[in-house]
N, C-alpha and C positions, 0 to 999 in steps of 0.2 A: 293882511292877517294870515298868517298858515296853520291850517288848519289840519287833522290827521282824523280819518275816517276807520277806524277799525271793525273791520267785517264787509264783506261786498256781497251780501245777499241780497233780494229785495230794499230793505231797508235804508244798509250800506250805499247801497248804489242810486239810491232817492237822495239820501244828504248829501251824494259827491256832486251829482247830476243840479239839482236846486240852487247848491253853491255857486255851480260854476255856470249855470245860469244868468244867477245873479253875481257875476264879476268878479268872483275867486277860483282859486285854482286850488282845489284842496290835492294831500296825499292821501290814497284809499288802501289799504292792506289787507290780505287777508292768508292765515297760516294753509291755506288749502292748497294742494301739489298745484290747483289748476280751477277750473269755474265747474260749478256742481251740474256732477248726470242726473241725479234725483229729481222725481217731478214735487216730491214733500207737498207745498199749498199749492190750491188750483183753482179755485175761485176768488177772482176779481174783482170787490164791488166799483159799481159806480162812482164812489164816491175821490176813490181811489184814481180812478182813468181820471175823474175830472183833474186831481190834482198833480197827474202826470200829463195832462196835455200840453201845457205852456215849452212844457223841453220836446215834444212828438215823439215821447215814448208810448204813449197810446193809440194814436195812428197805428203803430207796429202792433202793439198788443192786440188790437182789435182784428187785423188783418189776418191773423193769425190762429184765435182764439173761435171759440165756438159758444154764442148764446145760449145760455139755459133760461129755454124758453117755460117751463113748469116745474112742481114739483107734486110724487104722487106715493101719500104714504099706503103703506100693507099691513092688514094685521095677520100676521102668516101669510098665507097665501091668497089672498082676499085683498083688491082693490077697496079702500074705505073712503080716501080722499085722492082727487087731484083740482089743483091750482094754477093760475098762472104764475109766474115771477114777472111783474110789467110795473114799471111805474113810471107817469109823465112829467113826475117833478123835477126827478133827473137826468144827470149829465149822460149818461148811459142805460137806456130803457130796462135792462133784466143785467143778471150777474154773469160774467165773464169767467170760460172755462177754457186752464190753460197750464198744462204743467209748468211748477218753477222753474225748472231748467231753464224752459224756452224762455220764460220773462226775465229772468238773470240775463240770458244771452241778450236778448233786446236791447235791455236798457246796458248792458255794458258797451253793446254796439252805438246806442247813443250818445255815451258818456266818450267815450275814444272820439268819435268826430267831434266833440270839445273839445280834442286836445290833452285829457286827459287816462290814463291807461290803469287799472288793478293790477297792484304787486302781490302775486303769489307767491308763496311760499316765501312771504313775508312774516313773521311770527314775533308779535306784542309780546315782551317778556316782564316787562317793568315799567311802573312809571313813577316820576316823581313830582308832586308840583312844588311851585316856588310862587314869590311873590311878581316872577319878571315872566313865568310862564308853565310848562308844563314839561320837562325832560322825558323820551319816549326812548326804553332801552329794546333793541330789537335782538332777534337770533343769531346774527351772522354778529354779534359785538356792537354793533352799528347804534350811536345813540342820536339824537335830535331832537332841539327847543323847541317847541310850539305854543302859537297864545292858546290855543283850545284844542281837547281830543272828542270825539263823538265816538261810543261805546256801543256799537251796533255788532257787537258780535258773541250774541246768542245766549241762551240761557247759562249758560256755565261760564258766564262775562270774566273774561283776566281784567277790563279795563273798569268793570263796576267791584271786584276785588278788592283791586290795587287802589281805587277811591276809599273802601270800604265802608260801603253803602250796603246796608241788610236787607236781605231779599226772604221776606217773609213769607209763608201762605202753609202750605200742604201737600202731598201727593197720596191718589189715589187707589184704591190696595188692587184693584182687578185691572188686568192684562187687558190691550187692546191688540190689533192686528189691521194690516195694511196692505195691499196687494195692489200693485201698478198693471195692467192688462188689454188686452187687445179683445175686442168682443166683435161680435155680429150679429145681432137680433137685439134679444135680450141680454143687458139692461138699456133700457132708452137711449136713443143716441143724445138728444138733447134736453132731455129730463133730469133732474135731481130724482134721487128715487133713496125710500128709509122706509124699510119692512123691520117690524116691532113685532117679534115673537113672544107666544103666550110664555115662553121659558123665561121673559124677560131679554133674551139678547138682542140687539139692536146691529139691523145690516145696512149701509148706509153707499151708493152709488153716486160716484160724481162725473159727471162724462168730462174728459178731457182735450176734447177732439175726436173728427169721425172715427170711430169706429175704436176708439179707446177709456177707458172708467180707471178712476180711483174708485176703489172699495176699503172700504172701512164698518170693522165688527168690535162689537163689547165683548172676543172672546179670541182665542188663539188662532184664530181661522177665519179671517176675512172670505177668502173662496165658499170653503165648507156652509159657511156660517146663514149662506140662505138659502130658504126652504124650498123656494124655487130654481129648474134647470138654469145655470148662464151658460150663455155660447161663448165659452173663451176660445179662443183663437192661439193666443200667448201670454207667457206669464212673466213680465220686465220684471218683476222686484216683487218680494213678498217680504215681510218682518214684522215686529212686533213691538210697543211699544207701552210707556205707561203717563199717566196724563197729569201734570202740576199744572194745582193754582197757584202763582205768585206774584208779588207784586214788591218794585223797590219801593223803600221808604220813601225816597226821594228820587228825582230825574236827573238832580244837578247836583254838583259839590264842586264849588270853588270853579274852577276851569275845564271842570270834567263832566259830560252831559250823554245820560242815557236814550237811547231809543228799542224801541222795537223787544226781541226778543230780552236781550239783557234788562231791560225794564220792567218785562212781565208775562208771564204767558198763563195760560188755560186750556179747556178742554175745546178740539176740534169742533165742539157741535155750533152750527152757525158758520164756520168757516174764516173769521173775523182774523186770526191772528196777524197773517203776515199783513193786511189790510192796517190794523193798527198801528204798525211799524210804520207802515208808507206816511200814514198819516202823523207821527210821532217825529218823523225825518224830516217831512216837507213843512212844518209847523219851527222845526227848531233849524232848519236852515235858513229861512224865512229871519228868524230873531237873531240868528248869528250879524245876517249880512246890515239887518236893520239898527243896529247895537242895542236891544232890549229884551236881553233872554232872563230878565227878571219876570218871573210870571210862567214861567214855559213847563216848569215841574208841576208846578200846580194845574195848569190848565191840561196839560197830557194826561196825569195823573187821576183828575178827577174823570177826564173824557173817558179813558181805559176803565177806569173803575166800574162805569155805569157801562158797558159793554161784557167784562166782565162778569158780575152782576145778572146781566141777561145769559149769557153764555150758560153760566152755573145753575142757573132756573131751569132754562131748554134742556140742559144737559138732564135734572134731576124730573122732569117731567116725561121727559122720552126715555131714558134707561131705570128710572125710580119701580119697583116693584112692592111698595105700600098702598093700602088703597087709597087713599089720598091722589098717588100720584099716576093709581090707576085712571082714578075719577076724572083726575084733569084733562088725564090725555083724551081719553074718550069722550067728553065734554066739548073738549074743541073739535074735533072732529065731527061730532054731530050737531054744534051750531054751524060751524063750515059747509056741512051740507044740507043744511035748511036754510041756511041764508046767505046769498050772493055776494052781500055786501062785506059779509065777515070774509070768504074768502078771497076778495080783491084785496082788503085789508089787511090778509096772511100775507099775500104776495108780497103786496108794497112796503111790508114795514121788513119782509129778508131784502127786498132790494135797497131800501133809506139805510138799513142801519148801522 
Protein backbone atom coordinates (compact mmCIF):
# COMPACT_ATOMS: atom_id res chain seq x y z
CA UNK A 1 0.00 0.00 0.00
CA UNK A 2 1.58 3.75 -0.39
CA UNK A 3 0.81 5.78 1.56
CA UNK A 4 1.71 9.83 1.58
CA UNK A 5 2.03 11.49 5.01
CA UNK A 6 1.50 15.29 4.64
CA UNK A 7 3.24 17.43 7.51
CA UNK A 8 6.13 16.06 9.61
CA UNK A 9 5.47 17.66 12.89
CA UNK A 10 4.87 15.58 15.89
CA UNK A 11 1.94 14.11 14.49
CA UNK A 12 3.27 13.66 10.73
CA UNK A 13 6.11 11.90 12.08
CA UNK A 14 3.88 9.33 14.59
CA UNK A 15 1.97 8.16 11.31
CA UNK A 16 5.32 7.65 9.14
CA UNK A 17 7.11 6.22 12.24
CA UNK A 18 3.82 3.61 13.33
CA UNK A 19 3.58 2.73 9.52
CA UNK A 20 6.67 1.76 9.10
CA UNK A 21 6.75 0.05 12.13
CA UNK A 22 4.07 -1.90 11.26
CA UNK A 23 5.53 -2.96 7.64
CA UNK A 24 4.98 -0.03 5.37
CA UNK A 25 7.08 2.47 3.98
CA UNK A 26 5.14 5.50 3.86
CA UNK A 27 6.14 9.02 1.86
CA UNK A 28 6.34 11.85 4.43
CA UNK A 29 6.29 15.63 3.09
CA UNK A 30 6.48 18.69 4.30
CA UNK A 31 6.50 22.41 2.47
CA UNK A 32 9.08 23.71 5.33
CA UNK A 33 12.73 24.85 3.80
CA UNK A 34 14.00 22.23 6.65
CA UNK A 35 12.68 20.60 10.36
CA UNK A 36 11.32 23.39 12.77
CA UNK A 37 13.72 25.64 15.24
CA UNK A 38 10.42 26.56 17.25
CA UNK A 39 9.94 24.80 20.61
CA UNK A 40 5.76 25.79 20.01
CA UNK A 41 4.30 22.49 22.31
CA UNK A 42 6.34 21.21 25.39
CA UNK A 43 4.51 19.12 27.23
CA UNK A 44 4.51 15.46 26.86
CA UNK A 45 1.76 13.49 28.34
CA UNK A 46 2.08 10.08 29.38
CA UNK A 47 -0.02 8.85 27.57
CA UNK A 48 1.54 9.94 24.53
CA UNK A 49 5.33 8.27 25.55
CA UNK A 50 3.34 5.09 26.02
CA UNK A 51 2.27 5.09 22.53
CA UNK A 52 5.68 6.08 21.23
CA UNK A 53 7.51 3.36 22.98
CA UNK A 54 7.04 0.35 20.74
CA UNK A 55 9.16 2.49 17.74
CA UNK A 56 11.91 3.93 21.00
CA UNK A 57 11.13 7.21 20.27
CA UNK A 58 10.54 7.73 24.06
CA UNK A 59 13.57 6.22 25.40
CA UNK A 60 14.89 9.43 23.47
CA UNK A 61 12.20 11.70 24.48
CA UNK A 62 12.58 10.96 28.10
CA UNK A 63 16.52 11.18 28.07
CA UNK A 64 16.16 14.26 27.05
CA UNK A 65 13.18 15.91 28.59
CA UNK A 66 12.72 17.13 31.92
CA UNK A 67 9.80 15.91 34.54
CA UNK A 68 7.42 18.39 35.80
CA UNK A 69 7.29 17.19 38.93
CA UNK A 70 4.24 20.00 40.40
CA UNK A 71 2.36 22.53 39.64
CA UNK A 72 1.79 25.94 41.77
CA UNK A 73 -0.94 28.44 40.98
CA UNK A 74 -0.62 32.44 42.34
CA UNK A 75 -3.21 34.74 42.78
CA UNK A 76 -0.75 37.83 42.12
CA UNK A 77 1.72 37.40 43.93
CA UNK A 78 0.63 35.13 46.60
CA UNK A 79 1.38 31.35 46.62
CA UNK A 80 -2.34 29.79 46.91
CA UNK A 81 -1.97 26.25 45.72
CA UNK A 82 0.78 23.79 45.03
CA UNK A 83 0.43 20.08 43.86
CA UNK A 84 2.15 17.36 42.58
CA UNK A 85 1.82 16.06 38.81
CA UNK A 86 2.44 11.91 39.91
CA UNK A 87 0.25 9.33 38.74
CA UNK A 88 0.96 5.39 39.24
CA UNK A 89 -1.59 4.24 36.74
CA UNK A 90 0.77 5.38 34.09
CA UNK A 91 2.99 4.63 31.46
CA UNK A 92 5.09 7.77 32.55
CA UNK A 93 4.69 9.00 36.34
CA UNK A 94 4.25 13.11 35.70
CA UNK A 95 4.18 15.15 32.22
CA UNK A 96 7.26 15.44 30.04
CA UNK A 97 8.91 18.90 29.38
CA UNK A 98 10.56 19.38 26.19
CA UNK A 99 10.68 21.85 23.37
CA UNK A 100 9.11 20.59 19.85
CA UNK A 101 12.03 21.13 18.04
CA UNK A 102 13.86 18.72 20.03
CA UNK A 103 10.89 15.98 19.68
CA UNK A 104 10.56 16.58 15.98
CA UNK A 105 14.40 16.03 15.85
CA UNK A 106 14.03 12.69 17.91
CA UNK A 107 11.53 11.16 16.38
CA UNK A 108 12.73 12.17 12.70
CA UNK A 109 16.07 10.66 13.95
CA UNK A 110 13.96 7.54 14.66
CA UNK A 111 12.11 7.37 11.55
CA UNK A 112 15.49 7.60 9.18
CA UNK A 113 16.94 4.62 10.96
CA UNK A 114 13.83 2.91 9.30
CA UNK A 115 14.95 3.63 6.36
CA UNK A 116 12.69 6.17 5.76
CA UNK A 117 13.70 10.15 5.30
CA UNK A 118 11.16 13.83 5.36
CA UNK A 119 11.10 15.66 2.03
CA UNK A 120 11.42 19.23 2.71
CA UNK A 121 10.44 21.62 0.79
CA UNK A 122 8.24 19.38 -0.59
CA UNK A 123 4.93 21.27 -1.12
CA UNK A 124 1.16 19.52 -1.35
CA UNK A 125 -0.44 21.56 -4.16
CA UNK A 126 -3.50 19.44 -5.26
CA UNK A 127 -5.23 16.43 -4.94
CA UNK A 128 -7.58 14.34 -6.62
CA UNK A 129 -9.29 11.19 -5.63
CA UNK A 130 -10.52 8.54 -7.86
CA UNK A 131 -11.99 5.36 -7.60
CA UNK A 132 -8.38 3.25 -8.16
CA UNK A 133 -6.69 5.87 -5.62
CA UNK A 134 -5.76 9.18 -4.73
CA UNK A 135 -3.48 11.62 -7.36
CA UNK A 136 -1.15 13.89 -5.21
CA UNK A 137 -0.04 17.12 -7.29
CA UNK A 138 3.25 18.43 -5.79
CA UNK A 139 5.32 22.02 -6.44
CA UNK A 140 8.20 21.10 -8.41
CA UNK A 141 4.93 19.66 -11.25
CA UNK A 142 5.67 16.27 -9.86
CA UNK A 143 2.32 14.19 -9.44
CA UNK A 144 1.75 10.63 -7.81
CA UNK A 145 -1.00 7.79 -7.20
CA UNK A 146 -1.55 6.68 -3.92
CA UNK A 147 -4.15 4.21 -2.00
CA UNK A 148 -4.22 6.80 0.89
CA UNK A 149 -3.02 10.36 2.00
CA UNK A 150 -2.82 11.30 5.87
CA UNK A 151 -3.52 15.19 6.38
CA UNK A 152 -1.24 15.98 9.15
CA UNK A 153 -0.36 19.36 8.17
CA UNK A 154 -1.74 21.90 10.40
CA UNK A 155 -4.51 23.99 11.03
CA UNK A 156 -4.68 25.76 7.55
CA UNK A 157 -4.93 21.91 6.17
CA UNK A 158 -4.35 22.10 1.92
CA UNK A 159 -4.99 18.25 2.24
CA UNK A 160 -8.44 18.67 4.46
CA UNK A 161 -9.33 21.62 1.68
CA UNK A 162 -8.83 19.77 -1.18
CA UNK A 163 -11.11 16.75 0.48
CA UNK A 164 -13.44 19.59 1.46
CA UNK A 165 -14.10 18.77 4.73
CA UNK A 166 -15.55 21.95 6.93
CA UNK A 167 -13.72 22.95 9.83
CA UNK A 168 -16.22 24.41 11.96
CA UNK A 169 -15.83 26.16 15.54
CA UNK A 170 -14.63 29.81 16.54
CA UNK A 171 -11.90 32.18 17.25
CA UNK A 172 -11.28 34.01 20.13
CA UNK A 173 -11.25 38.11 20.09
CA UNK A 174 -8.16 38.59 22.95
CA UNK A 175 -4.49 38.53 21.95
CA UNK A 176 -2.32 35.99 23.46
CA UNK A 177 1.69 36.02 23.84
CA UNK A 178 4.41 33.66 24.01
CA UNK A 179 8.02 33.97 24.89
CA UNK A 180 10.76 31.00 24.68
CA UNK A 181 13.58 31.90 27.48
CA UNK A 182 16.45 30.96 29.40
CA UNK A 183 15.91 31.63 33.17
CA UNK A 184 17.68 31.05 36.61
CA UNK A 185 15.99 31.15 39.85
CA UNK A 186 12.68 32.02 39.09
CA UNK A 187 10.33 30.37 37.48
CA UNK A 188 10.64 26.84 38.77
CA UNK A 189 12.87 24.73 37.14
CA UNK A 190 10.63 21.73 37.18
CA UNK A 191 7.33 23.32 38.11
CA UNK A 192 4.43 24.15 36.10
CA UNK A 193 3.61 27.40 37.38
CA UNK A 194 -0.03 29.80 36.38
CA UNK A 195 -0.28 33.26 38.34
CA UNK A 196 -4.05 34.54 37.89
CA UNK A 197 -4.04 38.30 38.39
CA UNK A 198 -6.93 40.24 40.03
CA UNK A 199 -6.85 42.12 36.40
CA UNK A 200 -7.98 38.88 35.07
CA UNK A 201 -4.78 38.21 33.02
CA UNK A 202 -3.31 34.84 33.23
CA UNK A 203 0.72 34.07 33.19
CA UNK A 204 1.34 30.64 32.62
CA UNK A 205 5.26 28.89 32.91
CA UNK A 206 6.36 25.71 31.41
CA UNK A 207 9.81 24.61 32.21
CA UNK A 208 11.39 23.22 29.22
CA UNK A 209 14.69 21.95 30.36
CA UNK A 210 17.32 23.09 32.96
CA UNK A 211 17.24 26.30 33.20
CA UNK A 212 14.73 27.11 30.38
CA UNK A 213 10.41 28.08 30.36
CA UNK A 214 7.88 28.61 27.99
CA UNK A 215 5.70 31.46 29.14
CA UNK A 216 2.53 31.99 28.07
CA UNK A 217 0.08 35.29 29.03
CA UNK A 218 -3.67 36.32 28.15
CA UNK A 219 -2.12 39.56 27.10
CA UNK A 220 0.64 41.09 24.62
CA UNK A 221 3.35 40.49 26.88
CA UNK A 222 4.27 37.13 28.02
CA UNK A 223 7.51 38.56 29.85
CA UNK A 224 5.74 41.78 31.24
CA UNK A 225 2.81 40.06 32.06
CA UNK A 226 3.87 38.68 35.64
CA UNK A 227 3.80 40.46 38.65
CA UNK A 228 6.62 38.95 39.94
CA UNK A 229 10.61 39.46 39.15
CA UNK A 230 11.83 36.57 36.52
CA UNK A 231 15.59 36.00 36.24
CA UNK A 232 15.70 35.80 32.39
CA UNK A 233 18.85 35.06 31.32
CA UNK A 234 17.84 35.24 27.40
CA UNK A 235 15.09 35.73 25.23
CA UNK A 236 14.88 32.68 22.13
CA UNK A 237 11.52 33.89 20.68
CA UNK A 238 8.90 36.20 21.66
CA UNK A 239 5.27 36.64 19.53
CA UNK A 240 1.84 36.56 19.75
CA UNK A 241 -0.83 34.79 18.93
CA UNK A 242 -4.76 34.22 18.89
CA UNK A 243 -6.52 30.92 20.06
CA UNK A 244 -9.33 28.73 17.73
CA UNK A 245 -11.63 26.23 18.66
CA UNK A 246 -12.27 23.89 15.84
CA UNK A 247 -13.16 20.85 14.99
CA UNK A 248 -13.54 18.77 11.37
CA UNK A 249 -16.85 17.64 10.53
CA UNK A 250 -15.34 14.53 9.88
CA UNK A 251 -11.55 12.62 10.08
CA UNK A 252 -12.08 10.71 6.91
CA UNK A 253 -13.47 11.15 3.34
CA UNK A 254 -13.15 8.47 0.87
CA UNK A 255 -9.21 7.88 0.88
CA UNK A 256 -8.34 10.95 2.57
CA UNK A 257 -7.82 10.97 6.49
CA UNK A 258 -7.29 13.62 8.98
CA UNK A 259 -5.13 13.84 12.06
CA UNK A 260 -3.88 16.22 14.57
CA UNK A 261 -3.77 19.83 13.86
CA UNK A 262 -5.75 19.71 10.48
CA UNK A 263 -8.57 17.84 12.41
CA UNK A 264 -8.78 20.24 15.22
CA UNK A 265 -7.38 22.52 17.49
CA UNK A 266 -8.06 24.76 20.86
CA UNK A 267 -6.80 26.70 23.41
CA UNK A 268 -3.16 25.95 25.00
CA UNK A 269 -4.75 25.59 28.41
CA UNK A 270 -3.92 21.95 29.58
CA UNK A 271 -1.41 21.55 27.05
CA UNK A 272 -3.16 18.57 25.16
CA UNK A 273 -2.94 19.68 21.53
CA UNK A 274 0.00 18.19 19.82
CA UNK A 275 -0.76 15.07 22.50
CA UNK A 276 -3.94 14.66 20.61
CA UNK A 277 -2.40 14.50 17.20
CA UNK A 278 0.07 11.66 18.56
CA UNK A 279 -2.70 10.03 19.63
CA UNK A 280 -4.98 10.68 16.38
CA UNK A 281 -1.78 9.30 14.23
CA UNK A 282 -0.94 6.34 16.19
CA UNK A 283 -4.83 5.21 16.28
CA UNK A 284 -5.12 5.69 12.33
CA UNK A 285 -1.86 4.21 11.49
CA UNK A 286 -2.71 1.38 13.49
CA UNK A 287 -6.20 1.02 11.24
CA UNK A 288 -4.45 1.70 7.98
CA UNK A 289 -1.90 -1.37 8.36
CA UNK A 290 -4.88 -3.42 10.09
CA UNK A 291 -7.41 -2.64 6.88
CA UNK A 292 -10.24 -1.18 9.35
CA UNK A 293 -10.32 2.49 9.21
CA UNK A 294 -13.99 2.31 9.23
CA UNK A 295 -14.63 3.54 12.83
CA UNK A 296 -11.46 5.86 13.13
CA UNK A 297 -13.32 9.36 12.50
CA UNK A 298 -15.67 8.67 14.92
CA UNK A 299 -13.62 7.29 17.50
CA UNK A 300 -10.75 10.23 17.10
CA UNK A 301 -13.48 12.53 16.89
CA UNK A 302 -15.52 11.89 19.79
CA UNK A 303 -11.98 11.18 21.83
CA UNK A 304 -10.87 15.00 20.80
CA UNK A 305 -14.16 16.34 21.47
CA UNK A 306 -14.24 15.29 25.09
CA UNK A 307 -10.81 16.76 25.64
CA UNK A 308 -11.71 19.56 23.88
CA UNK A 309 -14.61 20.08 25.97
CA UNK A 310 -12.24 20.02 29.07
CA UNK A 311 -9.74 22.30 27.52
CA UNK A 312 -12.68 25.05 26.84
CA UNK A 313 -14.00 24.60 30.67
CA UNK A 314 -10.12 24.99 32.19
CA UNK A 315 -9.69 27.59 29.80
CA UNK A 316 -13.09 29.63 30.89
CA UNK A 317 -12.59 28.93 34.62
CA UNK A 318 -8.85 30.24 34.84
CA UNK A 319 -9.01 33.25 32.34
CA UNK A 320 -13.17 33.79 32.89
CA UNK A 321 -13.73 37.21 34.83
CA UNK A 322 -17.66 36.59 35.78
CA UNK A 323 -18.28 35.74 39.15
CA UNK A 324 -19.37 32.41 38.50
CA UNK A 325 -16.05 31.84 37.14
CA UNK A 326 -14.50 33.79 39.98
CA UNK A 327 -16.34 31.36 42.32
CA UNK A 328 -15.12 28.23 40.69
CA UNK A 329 -11.62 29.01 40.61
CA UNK A 330 -11.44 30.00 44.14
CA UNK A 331 -13.54 26.97 45.18
CA UNK A 332 -11.09 24.71 43.90
CA UNK A 333 -8.42 26.04 45.29
CA UNK A 334 -9.71 26.09 48.63
CA UNK A 335 -11.02 22.49 48.50
CA UNK A 336 -7.27 21.66 47.27
CA UNK A 337 -6.01 22.97 50.29
CA UNK A 338 -8.31 21.43 52.88
CA UNK A 339 -8.13 18.25 51.30
CA UNK A 340 -5.22 16.08 50.26
CA UNK A 341 -7.19 13.84 48.57
CA UNK A 342 -8.68 16.52 46.06
CA UNK A 343 -5.12 17.67 45.36
CA UNK A 344 -3.58 14.13 44.32
CA UNK A 345 -6.65 13.99 42.38
CA UNK A 346 -5.73 17.54 40.45
CA UNK A 347 -2.36 16.07 39.84
CA UNK A 348 -3.59 12.81 38.50
CA UNK A 349 -6.24 13.62 36.30
CA UNK A 350 -3.41 16.58 34.29
CA UNK A 351 -1.34 13.61 34.26
CA UNK A 352 -4.30 10.72 32.71
CA UNK A 353 -5.75 13.07 30.51
Amino acid sequence: MKVLVVGAGPTGLTAAIELTRLGLSPRIIDRRDSASTLSRAVGITSRSLELLSKSGVSEKLIAEGIAVQAACIYLDTRLALEFPLHSDRTYFPTILGLPQDRTESLMAQVLSGMGVEVEYQKELTFLTESEGGVVAQFNAGEEERFDLVIGADGIHSTVREAAGINYPGFDLEEEWSIADVDTDGWPPKRKFTLVKMESGVVAVAVPLGEGRHRLVASCDDAIGAFPMALDIKRVRRQGTFNISVRQAETYSKGRIHLAGDAAHCHSPVGGRGMNLGIADAAELAARVVAGRLTGYSELRHREDKKVINVTEHGRKIVTGQSLKARFEFRALIAAANSLPTVRRKLGQFAVEL
